[in-house]
PDB file of N, CA, C, O and CB in Angstrom:
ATOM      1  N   UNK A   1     -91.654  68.435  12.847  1.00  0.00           N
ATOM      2  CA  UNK A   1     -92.211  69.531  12.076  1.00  0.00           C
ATOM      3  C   UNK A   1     -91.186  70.653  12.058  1.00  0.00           C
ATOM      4  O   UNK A   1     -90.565  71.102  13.022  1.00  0.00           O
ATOM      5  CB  UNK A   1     -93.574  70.013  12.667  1.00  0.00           C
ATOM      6  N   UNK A   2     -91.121  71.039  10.730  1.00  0.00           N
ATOM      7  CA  UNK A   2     -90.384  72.537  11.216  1.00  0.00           C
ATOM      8  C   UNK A   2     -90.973  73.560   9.496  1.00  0.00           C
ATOM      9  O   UNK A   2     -91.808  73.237   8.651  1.00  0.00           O
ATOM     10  CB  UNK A   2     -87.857  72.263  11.467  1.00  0.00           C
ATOM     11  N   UNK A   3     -90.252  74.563   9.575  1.00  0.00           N
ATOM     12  CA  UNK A   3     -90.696  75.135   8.268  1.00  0.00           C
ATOM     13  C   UNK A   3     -90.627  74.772   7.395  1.00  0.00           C
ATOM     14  O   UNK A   3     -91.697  75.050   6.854  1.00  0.00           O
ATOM     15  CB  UNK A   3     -90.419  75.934   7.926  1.00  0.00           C
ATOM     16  N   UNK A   4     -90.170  74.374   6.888  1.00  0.00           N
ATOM     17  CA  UNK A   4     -90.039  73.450   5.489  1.00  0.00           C
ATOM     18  C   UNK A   4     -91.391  73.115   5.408  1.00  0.00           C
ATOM     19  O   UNK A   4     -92.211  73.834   4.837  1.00  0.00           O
ATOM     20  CB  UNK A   4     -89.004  71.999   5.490  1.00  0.00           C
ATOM     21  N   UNK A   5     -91.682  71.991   5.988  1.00  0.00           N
ATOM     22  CA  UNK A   5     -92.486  71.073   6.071  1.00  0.00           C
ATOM     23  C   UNK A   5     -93.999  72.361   5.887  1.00  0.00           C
ATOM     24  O   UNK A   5     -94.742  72.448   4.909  1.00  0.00           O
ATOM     25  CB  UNK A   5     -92.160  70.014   7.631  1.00  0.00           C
ATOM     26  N   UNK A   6     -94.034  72.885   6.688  1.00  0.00           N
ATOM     27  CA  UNK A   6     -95.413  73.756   7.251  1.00  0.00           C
ATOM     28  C   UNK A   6     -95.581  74.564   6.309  1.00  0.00           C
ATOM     29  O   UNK A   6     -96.650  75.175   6.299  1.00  0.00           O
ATOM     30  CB  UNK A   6     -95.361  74.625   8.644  1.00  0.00           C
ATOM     31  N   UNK A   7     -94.513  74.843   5.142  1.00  0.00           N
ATOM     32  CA  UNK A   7     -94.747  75.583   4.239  1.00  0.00           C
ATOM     33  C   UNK A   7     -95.077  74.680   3.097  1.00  0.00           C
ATOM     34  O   UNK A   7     -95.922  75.231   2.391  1.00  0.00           O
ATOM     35  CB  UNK A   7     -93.735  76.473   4.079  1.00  0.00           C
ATOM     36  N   UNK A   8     -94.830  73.830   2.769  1.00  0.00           N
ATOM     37  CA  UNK A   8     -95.284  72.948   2.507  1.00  0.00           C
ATOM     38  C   UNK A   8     -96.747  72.268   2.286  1.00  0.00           C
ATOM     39  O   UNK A   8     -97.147  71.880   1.188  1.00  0.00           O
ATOM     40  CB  UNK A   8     -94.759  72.650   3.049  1.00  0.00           C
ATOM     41  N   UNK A   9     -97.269  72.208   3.147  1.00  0.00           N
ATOM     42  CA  UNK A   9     -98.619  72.085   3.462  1.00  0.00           C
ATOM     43  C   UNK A   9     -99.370  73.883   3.655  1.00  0.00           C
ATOM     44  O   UNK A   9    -100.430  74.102   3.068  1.00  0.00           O
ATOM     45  CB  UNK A   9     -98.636  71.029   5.005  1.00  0.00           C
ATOM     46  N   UNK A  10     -99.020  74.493   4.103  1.00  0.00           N
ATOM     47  CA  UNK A  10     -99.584  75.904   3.012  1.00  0.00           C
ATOM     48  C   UNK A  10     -99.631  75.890   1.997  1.00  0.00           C
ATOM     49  O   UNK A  10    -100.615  76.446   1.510  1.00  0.00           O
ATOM     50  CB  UNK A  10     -99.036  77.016   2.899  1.00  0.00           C
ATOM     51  N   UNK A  11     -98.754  75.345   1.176  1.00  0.00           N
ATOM     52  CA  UNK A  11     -98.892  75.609  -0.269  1.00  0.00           C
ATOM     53  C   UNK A  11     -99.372  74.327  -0.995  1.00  0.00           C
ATOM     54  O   UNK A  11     -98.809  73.943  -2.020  1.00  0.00           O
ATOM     55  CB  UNK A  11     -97.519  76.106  -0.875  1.00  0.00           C
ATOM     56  N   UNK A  12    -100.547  73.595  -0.379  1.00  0.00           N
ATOM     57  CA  UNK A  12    -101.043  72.009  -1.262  1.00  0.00           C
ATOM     58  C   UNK A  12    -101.781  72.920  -2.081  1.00  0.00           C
ATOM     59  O   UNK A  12    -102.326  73.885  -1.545  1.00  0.00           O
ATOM     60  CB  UNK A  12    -102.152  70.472  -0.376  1.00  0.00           C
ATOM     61  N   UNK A  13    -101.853  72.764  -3.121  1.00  0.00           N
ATOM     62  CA  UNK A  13    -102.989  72.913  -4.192  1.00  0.00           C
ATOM     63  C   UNK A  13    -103.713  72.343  -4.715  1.00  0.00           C
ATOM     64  O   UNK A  13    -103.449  72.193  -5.908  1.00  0.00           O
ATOM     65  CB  UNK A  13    -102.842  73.200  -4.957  1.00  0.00           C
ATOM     66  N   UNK A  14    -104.795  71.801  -4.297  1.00  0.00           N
ATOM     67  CA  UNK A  14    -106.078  72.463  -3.537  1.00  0.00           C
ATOM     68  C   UNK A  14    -105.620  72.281  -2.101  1.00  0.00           C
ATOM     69  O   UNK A  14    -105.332  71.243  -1.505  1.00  0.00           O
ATOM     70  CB  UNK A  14    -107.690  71.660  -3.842  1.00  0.00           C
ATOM     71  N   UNK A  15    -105.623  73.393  -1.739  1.00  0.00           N
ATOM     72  CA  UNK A  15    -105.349  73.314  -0.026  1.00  0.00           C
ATOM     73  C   UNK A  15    -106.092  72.299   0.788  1.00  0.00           C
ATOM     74  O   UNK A  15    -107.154  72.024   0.230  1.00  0.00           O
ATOM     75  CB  UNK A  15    -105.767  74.690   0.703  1.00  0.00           C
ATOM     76  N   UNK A  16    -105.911  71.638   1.921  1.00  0.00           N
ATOM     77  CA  UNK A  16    -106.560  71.025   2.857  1.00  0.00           C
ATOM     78  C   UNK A  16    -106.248  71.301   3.984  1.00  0.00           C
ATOM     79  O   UNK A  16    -105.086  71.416   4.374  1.00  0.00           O
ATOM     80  CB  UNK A  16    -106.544  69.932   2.771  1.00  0.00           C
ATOM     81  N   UNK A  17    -107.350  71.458   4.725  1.00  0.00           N
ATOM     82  CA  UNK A  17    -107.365  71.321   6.173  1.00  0.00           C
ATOM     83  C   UNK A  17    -106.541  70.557   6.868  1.00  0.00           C
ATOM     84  O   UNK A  17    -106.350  69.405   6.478  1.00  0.00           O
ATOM     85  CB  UNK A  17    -108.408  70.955   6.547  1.00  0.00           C
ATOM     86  N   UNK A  18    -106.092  70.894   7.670  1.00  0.00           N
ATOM     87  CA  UNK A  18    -104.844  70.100   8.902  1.00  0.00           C
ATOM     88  C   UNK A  18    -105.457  70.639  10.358  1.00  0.00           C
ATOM     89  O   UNK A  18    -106.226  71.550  10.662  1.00  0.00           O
ATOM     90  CB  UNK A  18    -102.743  70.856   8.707  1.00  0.00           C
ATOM     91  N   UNK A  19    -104.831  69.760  10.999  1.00  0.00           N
ATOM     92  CA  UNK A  19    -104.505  70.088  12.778  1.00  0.00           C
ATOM     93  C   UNK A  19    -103.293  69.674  13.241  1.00  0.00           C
ATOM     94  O   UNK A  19    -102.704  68.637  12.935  1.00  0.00           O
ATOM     95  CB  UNK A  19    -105.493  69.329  13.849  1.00  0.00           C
ATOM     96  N   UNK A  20    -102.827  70.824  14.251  1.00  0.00           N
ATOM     97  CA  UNK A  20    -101.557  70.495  14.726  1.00  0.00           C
ATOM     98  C   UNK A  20    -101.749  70.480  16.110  1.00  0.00           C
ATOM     99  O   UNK A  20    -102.181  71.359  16.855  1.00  0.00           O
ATOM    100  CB  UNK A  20    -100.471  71.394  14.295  1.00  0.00           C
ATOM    101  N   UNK A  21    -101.345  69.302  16.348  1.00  0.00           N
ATOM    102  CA  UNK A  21    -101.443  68.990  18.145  1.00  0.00           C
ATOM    103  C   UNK A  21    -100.126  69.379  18.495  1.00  0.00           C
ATOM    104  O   UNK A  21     -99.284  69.023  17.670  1.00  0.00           O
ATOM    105  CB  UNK A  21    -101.740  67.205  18.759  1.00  0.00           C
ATOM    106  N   UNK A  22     -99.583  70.174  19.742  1.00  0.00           N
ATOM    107  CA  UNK A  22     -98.861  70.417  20.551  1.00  0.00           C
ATOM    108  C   UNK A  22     -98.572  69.397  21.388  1.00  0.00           C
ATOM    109  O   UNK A  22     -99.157  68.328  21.215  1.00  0.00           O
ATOM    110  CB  UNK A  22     -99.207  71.322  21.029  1.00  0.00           C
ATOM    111  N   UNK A  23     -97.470  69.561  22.611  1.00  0.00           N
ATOM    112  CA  UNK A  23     -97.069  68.921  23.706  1.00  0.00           C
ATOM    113  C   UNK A  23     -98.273  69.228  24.798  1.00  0.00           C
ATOM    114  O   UNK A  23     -98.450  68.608  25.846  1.00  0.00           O
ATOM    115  CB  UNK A  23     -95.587  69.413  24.114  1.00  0.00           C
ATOM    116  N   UNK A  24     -98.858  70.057  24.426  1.00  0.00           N
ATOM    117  CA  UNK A  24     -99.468  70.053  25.906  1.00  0.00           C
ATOM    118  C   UNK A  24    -100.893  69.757  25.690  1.00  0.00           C
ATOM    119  O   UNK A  24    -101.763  70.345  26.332  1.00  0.00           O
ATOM    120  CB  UNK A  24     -99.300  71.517  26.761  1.00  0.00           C
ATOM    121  N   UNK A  25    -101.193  68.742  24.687  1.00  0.00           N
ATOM    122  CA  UNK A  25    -102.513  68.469  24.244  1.00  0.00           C
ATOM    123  C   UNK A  25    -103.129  69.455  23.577  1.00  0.00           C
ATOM    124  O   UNK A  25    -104.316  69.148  23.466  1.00  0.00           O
ATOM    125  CB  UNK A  25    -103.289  68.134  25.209  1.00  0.00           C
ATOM    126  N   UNK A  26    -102.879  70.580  23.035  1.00  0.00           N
ATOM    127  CA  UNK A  26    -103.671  71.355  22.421  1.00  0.00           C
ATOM    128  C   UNK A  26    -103.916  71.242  20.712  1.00  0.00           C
ATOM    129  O   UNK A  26    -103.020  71.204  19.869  1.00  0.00           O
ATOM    130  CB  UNK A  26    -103.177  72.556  22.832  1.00  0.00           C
ATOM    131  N   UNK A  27    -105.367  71.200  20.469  1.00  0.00           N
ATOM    132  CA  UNK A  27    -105.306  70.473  18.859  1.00  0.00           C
ATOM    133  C   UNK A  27    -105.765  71.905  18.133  1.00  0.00           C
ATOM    134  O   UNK A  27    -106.732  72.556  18.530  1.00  0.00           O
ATOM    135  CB  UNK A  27    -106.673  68.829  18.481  1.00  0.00           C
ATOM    136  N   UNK A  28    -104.949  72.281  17.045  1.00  0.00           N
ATOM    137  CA  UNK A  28    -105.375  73.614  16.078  1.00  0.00           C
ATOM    138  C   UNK A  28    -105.796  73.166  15.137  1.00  0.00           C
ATOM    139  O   UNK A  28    -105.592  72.049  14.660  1.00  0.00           O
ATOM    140  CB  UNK A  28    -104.404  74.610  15.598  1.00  0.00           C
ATOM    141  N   UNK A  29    -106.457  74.030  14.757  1.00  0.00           N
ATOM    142  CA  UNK A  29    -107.377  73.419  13.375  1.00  0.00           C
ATOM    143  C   UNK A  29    -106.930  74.548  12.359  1.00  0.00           C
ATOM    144  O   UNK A  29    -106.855  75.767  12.515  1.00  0.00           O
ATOM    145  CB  UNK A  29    -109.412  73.367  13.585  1.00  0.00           C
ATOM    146  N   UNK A  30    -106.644  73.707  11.217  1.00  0.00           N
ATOM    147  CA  UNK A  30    -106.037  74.799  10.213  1.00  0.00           C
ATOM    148  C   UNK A  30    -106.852  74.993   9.088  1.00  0.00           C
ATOM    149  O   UNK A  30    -106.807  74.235   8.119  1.00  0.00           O
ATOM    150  CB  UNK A  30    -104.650  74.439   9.662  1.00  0.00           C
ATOM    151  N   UNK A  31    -107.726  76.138   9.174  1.00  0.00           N
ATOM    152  CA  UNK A  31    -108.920  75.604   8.053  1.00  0.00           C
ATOM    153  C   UNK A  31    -108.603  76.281   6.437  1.00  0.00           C
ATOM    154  O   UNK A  31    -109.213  75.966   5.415  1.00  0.00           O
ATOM    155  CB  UNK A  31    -110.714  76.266   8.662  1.00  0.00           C
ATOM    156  N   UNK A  32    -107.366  77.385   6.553  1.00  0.00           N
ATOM    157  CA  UNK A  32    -106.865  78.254   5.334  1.00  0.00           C
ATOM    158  C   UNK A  32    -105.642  79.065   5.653  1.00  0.00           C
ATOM    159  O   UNK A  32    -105.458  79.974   6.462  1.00  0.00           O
ATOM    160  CB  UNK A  32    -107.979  79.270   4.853  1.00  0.00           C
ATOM    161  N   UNK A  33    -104.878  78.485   4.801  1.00  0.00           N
ATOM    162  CA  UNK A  33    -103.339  78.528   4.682  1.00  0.00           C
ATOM    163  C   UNK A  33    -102.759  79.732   4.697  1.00  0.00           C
ATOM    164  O   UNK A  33    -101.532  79.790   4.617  1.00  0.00           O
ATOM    165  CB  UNK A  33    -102.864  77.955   3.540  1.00  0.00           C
ATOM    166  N   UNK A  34    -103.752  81.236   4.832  1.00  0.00           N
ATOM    167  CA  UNK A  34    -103.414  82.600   5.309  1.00  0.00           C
ATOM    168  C   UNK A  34    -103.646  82.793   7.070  1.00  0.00           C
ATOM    169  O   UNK A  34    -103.172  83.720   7.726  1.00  0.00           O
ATOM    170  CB  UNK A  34    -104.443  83.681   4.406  1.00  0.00           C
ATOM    171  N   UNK A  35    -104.369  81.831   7.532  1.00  0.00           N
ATOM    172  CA  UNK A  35    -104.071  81.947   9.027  1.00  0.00           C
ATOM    173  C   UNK A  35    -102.869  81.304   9.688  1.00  0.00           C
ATOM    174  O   UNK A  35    -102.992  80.805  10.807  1.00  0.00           O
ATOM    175  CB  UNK A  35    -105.157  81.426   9.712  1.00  0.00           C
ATOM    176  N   UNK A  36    -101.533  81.295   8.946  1.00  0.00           N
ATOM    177  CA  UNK A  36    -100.785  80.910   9.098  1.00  0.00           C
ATOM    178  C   UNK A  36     -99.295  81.456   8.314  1.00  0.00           C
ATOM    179  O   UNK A  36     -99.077  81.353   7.106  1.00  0.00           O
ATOM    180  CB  UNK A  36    -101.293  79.922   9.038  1.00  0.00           C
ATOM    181  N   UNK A  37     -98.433  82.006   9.255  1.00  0.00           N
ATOM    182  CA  UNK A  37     -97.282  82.947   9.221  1.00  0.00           C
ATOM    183  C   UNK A  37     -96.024  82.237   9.623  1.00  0.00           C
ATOM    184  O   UNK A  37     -95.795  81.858  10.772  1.00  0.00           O
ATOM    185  CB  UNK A  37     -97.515  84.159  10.150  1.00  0.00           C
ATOM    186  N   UNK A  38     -95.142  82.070   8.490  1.00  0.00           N
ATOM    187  CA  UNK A  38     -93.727  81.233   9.153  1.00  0.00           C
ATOM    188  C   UNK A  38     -92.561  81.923   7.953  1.00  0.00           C
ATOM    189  O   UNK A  38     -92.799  82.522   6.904  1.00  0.00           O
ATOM    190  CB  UNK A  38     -93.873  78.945   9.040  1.00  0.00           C
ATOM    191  N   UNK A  39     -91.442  81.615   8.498  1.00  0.00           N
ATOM    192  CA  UNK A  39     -89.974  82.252   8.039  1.00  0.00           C
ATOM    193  C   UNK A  39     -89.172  80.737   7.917  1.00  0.00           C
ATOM    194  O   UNK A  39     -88.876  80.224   8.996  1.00  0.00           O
ATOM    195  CB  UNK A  39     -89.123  83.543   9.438  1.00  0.00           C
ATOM    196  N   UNK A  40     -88.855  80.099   6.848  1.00  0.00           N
ATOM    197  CA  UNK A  40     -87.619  79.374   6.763  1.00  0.00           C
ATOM    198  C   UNK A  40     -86.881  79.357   7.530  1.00  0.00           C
ATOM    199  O   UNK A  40     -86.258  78.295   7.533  1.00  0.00           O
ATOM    200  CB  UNK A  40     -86.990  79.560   6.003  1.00  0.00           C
ATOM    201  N   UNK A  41     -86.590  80.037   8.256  1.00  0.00           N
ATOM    202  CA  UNK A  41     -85.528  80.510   9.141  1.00  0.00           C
ATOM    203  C   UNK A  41     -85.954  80.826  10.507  1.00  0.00           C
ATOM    204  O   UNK A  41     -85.196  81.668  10.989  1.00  0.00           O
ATOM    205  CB  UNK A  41     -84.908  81.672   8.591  1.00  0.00           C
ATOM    206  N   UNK A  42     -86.849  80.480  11.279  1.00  0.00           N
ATOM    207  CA  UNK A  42     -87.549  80.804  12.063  1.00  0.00           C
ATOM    208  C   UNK A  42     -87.737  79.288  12.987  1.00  0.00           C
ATOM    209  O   UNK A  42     -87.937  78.232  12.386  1.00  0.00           O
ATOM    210  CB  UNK A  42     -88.711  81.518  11.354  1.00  0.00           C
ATOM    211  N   UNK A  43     -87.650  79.345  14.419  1.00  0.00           N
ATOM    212  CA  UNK A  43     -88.583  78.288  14.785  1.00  0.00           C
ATOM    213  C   UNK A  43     -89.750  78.240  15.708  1.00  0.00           C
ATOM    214  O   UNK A  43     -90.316  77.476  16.490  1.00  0.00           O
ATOM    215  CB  UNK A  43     -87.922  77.461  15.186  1.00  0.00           C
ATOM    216  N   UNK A  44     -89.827  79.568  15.171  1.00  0.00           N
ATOM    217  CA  UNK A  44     -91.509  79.008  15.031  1.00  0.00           C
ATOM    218  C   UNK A  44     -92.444  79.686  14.734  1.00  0.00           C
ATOM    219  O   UNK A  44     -92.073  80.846  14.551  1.00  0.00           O
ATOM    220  CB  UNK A  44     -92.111  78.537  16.080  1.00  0.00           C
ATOM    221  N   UNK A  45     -93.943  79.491  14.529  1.00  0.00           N
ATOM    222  CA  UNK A  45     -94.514  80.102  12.972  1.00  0.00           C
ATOM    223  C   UNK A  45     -96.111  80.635  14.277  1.00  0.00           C
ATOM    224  O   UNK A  45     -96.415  80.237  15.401  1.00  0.00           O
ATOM    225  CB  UNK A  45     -94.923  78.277  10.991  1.00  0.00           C
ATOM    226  N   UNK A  46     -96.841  81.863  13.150  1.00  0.00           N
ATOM    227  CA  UNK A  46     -97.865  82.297  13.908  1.00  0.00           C
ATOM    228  C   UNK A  46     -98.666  81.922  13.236  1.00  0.00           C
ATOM    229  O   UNK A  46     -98.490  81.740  12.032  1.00  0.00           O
ATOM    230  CB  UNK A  46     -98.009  83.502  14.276  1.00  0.00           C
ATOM    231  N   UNK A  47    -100.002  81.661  13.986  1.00  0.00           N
ATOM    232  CA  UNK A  47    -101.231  81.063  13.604  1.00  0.00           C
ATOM    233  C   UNK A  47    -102.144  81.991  14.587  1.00  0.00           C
ATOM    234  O   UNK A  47    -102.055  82.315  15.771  1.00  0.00           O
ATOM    235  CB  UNK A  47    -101.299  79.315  13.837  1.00  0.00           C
ATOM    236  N   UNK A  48    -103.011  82.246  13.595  1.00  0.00           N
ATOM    237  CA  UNK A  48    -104.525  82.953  13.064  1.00  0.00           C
ATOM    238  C   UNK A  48    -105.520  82.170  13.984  1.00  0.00           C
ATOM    239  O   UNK A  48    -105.474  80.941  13.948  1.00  0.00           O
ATOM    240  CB  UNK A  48    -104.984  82.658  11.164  1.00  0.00           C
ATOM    241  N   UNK A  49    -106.268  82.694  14.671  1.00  0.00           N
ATOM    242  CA  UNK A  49    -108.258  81.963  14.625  1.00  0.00           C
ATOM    243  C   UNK A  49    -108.862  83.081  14.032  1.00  0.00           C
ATOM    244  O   UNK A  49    -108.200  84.059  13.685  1.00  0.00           O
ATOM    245  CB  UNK A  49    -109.345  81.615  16.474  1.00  0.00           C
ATOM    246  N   UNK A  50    -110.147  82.993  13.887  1.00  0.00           N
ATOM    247  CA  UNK A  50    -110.928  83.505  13.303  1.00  0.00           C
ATOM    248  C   UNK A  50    -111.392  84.793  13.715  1.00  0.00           C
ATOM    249  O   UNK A  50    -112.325  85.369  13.156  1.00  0.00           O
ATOM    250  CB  UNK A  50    -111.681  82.754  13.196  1.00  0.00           C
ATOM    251  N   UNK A  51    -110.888  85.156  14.480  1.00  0.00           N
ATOM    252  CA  UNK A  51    -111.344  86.390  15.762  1.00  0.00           C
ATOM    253  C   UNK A  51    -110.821  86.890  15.533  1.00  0.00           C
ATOM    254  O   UNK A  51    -110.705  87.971  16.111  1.00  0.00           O
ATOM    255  CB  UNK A  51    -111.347  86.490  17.125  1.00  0.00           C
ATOM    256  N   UNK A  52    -108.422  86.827  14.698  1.00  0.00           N
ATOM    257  CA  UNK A  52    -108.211  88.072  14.380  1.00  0.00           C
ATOM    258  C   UNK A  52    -106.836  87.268  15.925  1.00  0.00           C
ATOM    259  O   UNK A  52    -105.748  86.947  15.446  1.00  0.00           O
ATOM    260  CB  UNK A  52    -109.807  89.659  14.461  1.00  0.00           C
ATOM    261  N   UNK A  53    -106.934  87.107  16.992  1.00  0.00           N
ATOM    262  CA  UNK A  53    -106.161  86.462  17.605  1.00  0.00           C
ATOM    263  C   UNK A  53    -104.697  85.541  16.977  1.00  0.00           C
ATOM    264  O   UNK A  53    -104.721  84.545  16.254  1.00  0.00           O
ATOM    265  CB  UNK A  53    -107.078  85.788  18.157  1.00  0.00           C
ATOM    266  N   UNK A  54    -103.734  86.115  17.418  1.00  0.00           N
ATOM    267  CA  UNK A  54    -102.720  84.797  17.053  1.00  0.00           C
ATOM    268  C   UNK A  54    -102.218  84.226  18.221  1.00  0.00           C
ATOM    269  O   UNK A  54    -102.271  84.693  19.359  1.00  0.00           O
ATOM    270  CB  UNK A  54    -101.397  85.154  16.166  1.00  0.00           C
ATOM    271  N   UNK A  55    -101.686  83.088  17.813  1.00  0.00           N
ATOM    272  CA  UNK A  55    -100.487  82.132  19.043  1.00  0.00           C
ATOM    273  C   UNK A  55     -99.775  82.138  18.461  1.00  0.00           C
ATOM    274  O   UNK A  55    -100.050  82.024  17.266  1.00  0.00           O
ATOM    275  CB  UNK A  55    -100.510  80.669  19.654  1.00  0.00           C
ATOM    276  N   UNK A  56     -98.029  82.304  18.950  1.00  0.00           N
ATOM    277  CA  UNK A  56     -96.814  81.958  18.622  1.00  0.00           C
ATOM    278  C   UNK A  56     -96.377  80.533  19.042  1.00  0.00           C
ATOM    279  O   UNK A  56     -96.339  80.190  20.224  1.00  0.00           O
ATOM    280  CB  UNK A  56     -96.004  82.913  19.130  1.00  0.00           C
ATOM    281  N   UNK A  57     -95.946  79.471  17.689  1.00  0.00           N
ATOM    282  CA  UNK A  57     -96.110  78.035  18.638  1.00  0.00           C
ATOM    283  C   UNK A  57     -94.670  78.199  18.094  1.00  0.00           C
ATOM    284  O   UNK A  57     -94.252  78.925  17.192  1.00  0.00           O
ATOM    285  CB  UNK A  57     -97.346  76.387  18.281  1.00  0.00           C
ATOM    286  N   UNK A  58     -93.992  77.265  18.948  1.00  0.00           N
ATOM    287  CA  UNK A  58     -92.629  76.955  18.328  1.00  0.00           C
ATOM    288  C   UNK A  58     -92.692  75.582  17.913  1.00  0.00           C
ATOM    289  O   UNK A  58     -93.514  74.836  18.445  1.00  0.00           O
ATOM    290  CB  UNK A  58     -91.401  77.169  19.302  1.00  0.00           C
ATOM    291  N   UNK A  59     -91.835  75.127  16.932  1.00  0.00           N
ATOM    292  CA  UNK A  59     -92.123  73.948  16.101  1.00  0.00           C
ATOM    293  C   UNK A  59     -91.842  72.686  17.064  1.00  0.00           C
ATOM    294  O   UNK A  59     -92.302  71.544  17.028  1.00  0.00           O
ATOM    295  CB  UNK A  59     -91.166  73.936  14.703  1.00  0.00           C
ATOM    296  N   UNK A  60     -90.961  73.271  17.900  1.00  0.00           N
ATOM    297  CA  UNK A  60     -90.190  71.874  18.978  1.00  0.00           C
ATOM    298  C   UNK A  60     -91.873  71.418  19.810  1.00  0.00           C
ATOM    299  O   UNK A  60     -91.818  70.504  20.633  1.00  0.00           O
ATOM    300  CB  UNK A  60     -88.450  72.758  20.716  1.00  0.00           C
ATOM    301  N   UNK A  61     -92.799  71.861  19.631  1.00  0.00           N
ATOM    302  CA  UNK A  61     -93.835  71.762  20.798  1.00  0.00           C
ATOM    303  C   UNK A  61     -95.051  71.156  19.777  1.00  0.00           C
ATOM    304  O   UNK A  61     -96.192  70.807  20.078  1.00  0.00           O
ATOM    305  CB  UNK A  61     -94.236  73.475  21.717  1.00  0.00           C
ATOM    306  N   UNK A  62     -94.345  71.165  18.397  1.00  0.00           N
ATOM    307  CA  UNK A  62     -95.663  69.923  17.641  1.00  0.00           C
ATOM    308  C   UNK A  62     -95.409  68.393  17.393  1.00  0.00           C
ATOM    309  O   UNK A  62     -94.504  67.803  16.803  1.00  0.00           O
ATOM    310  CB  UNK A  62     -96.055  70.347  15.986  1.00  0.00           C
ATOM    311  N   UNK A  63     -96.492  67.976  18.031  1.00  0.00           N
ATOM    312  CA  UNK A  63     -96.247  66.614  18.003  1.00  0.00           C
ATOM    313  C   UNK A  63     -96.852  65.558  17.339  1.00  0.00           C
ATOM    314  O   UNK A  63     -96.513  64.375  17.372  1.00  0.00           O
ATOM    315  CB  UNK A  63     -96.291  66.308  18.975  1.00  0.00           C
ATOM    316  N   UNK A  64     -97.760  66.059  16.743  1.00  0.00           N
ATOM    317  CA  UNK A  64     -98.262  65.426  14.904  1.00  0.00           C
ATOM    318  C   UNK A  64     -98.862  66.548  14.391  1.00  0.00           C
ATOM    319  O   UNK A  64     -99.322  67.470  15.065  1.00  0.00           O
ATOM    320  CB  UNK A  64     -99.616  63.966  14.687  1.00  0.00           C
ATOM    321  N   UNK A  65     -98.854  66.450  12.930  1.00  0.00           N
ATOM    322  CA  UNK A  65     -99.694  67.060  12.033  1.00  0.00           C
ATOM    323  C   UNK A  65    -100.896  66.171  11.563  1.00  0.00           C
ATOM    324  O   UNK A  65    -100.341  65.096  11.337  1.00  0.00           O
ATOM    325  CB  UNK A  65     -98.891  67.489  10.915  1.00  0.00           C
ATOM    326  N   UNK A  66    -102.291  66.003  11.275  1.00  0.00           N
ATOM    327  CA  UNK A  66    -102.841  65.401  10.745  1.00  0.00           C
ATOM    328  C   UNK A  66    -103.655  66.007   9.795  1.00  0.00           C
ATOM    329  O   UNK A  66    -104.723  66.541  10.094  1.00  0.00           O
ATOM    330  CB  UNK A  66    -103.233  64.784  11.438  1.00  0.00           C
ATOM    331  N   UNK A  67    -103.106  65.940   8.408  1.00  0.00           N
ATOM    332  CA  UNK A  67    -104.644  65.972   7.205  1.00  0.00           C
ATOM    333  C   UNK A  67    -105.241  64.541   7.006  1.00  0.00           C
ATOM    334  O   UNK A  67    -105.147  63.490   7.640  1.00  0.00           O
ATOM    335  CB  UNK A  67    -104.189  66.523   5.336  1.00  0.00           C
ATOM    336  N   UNK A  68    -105.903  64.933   5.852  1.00  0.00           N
ATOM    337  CA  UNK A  68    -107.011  63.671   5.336  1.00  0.00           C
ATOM    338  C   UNK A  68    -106.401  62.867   4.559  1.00  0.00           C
ATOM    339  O   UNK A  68    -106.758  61.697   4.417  1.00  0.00           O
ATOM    340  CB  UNK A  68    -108.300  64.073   4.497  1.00  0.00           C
ATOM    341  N   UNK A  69    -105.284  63.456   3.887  1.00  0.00           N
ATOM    342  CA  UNK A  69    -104.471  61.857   3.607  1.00  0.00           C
ATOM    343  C   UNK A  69    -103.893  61.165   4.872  1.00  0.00           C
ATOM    344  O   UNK A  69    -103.857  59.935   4.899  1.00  0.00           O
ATOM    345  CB  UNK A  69    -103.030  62.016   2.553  1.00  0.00           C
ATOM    346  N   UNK A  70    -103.439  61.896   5.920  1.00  0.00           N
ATOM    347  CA  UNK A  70    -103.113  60.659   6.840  1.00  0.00           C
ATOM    348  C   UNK A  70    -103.836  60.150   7.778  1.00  0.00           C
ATOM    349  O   UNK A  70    -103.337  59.457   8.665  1.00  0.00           O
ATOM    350  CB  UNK A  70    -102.133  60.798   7.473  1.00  0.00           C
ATOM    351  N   UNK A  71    -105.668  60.546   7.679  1.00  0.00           N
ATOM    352  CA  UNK A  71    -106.519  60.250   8.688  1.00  0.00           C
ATOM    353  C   UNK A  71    -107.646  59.439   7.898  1.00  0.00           C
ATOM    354  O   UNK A  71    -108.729  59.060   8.344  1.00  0.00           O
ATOM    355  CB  UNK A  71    -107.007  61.575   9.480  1.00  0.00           C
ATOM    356  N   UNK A  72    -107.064  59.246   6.467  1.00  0.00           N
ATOM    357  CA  UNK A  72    -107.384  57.931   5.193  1.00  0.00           C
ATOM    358  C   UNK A  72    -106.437  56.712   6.005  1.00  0.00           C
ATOM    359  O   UNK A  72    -106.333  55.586   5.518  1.00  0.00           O
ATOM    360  CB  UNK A  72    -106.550  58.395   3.079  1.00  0.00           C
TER     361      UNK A  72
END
């Protein structure tokens, strides 16, 4: 994973939901493509919950992405 990619999937039109699992087992749920902050140039991007809270993940620490085309 890195930006490219993550921007990428921000910008599906019609958006879909994703999760990004980390190294340390942690699964995010990505339910809208504004809870989610990244730079081309960056490694690594901020993510939103619903509370207003962010995490800084770095891209080296994701270890799948899954939407509904790849959980078809």
């Amino acid at each position: 994973m890195n930006a490219t990619e993550m921007i990428r999937l921000m910008n599906r039109i019609p958006f879909e939901a994703f999760e990004i699992h980390l190294s340390d087992g942690t699964c995010i749920h990505v339910e809208q493509p504004y809870h989610i902050a990244t730079r081309i140039d960056r490694p690594t991007f901020i993510i939103y919950d619903d509370e207003g809270r962010m995490r800084i993940v770095a891209y080296r620490n994701v270890t799948e992405v899954i939407t509904a085309a790849t959980a078809s």
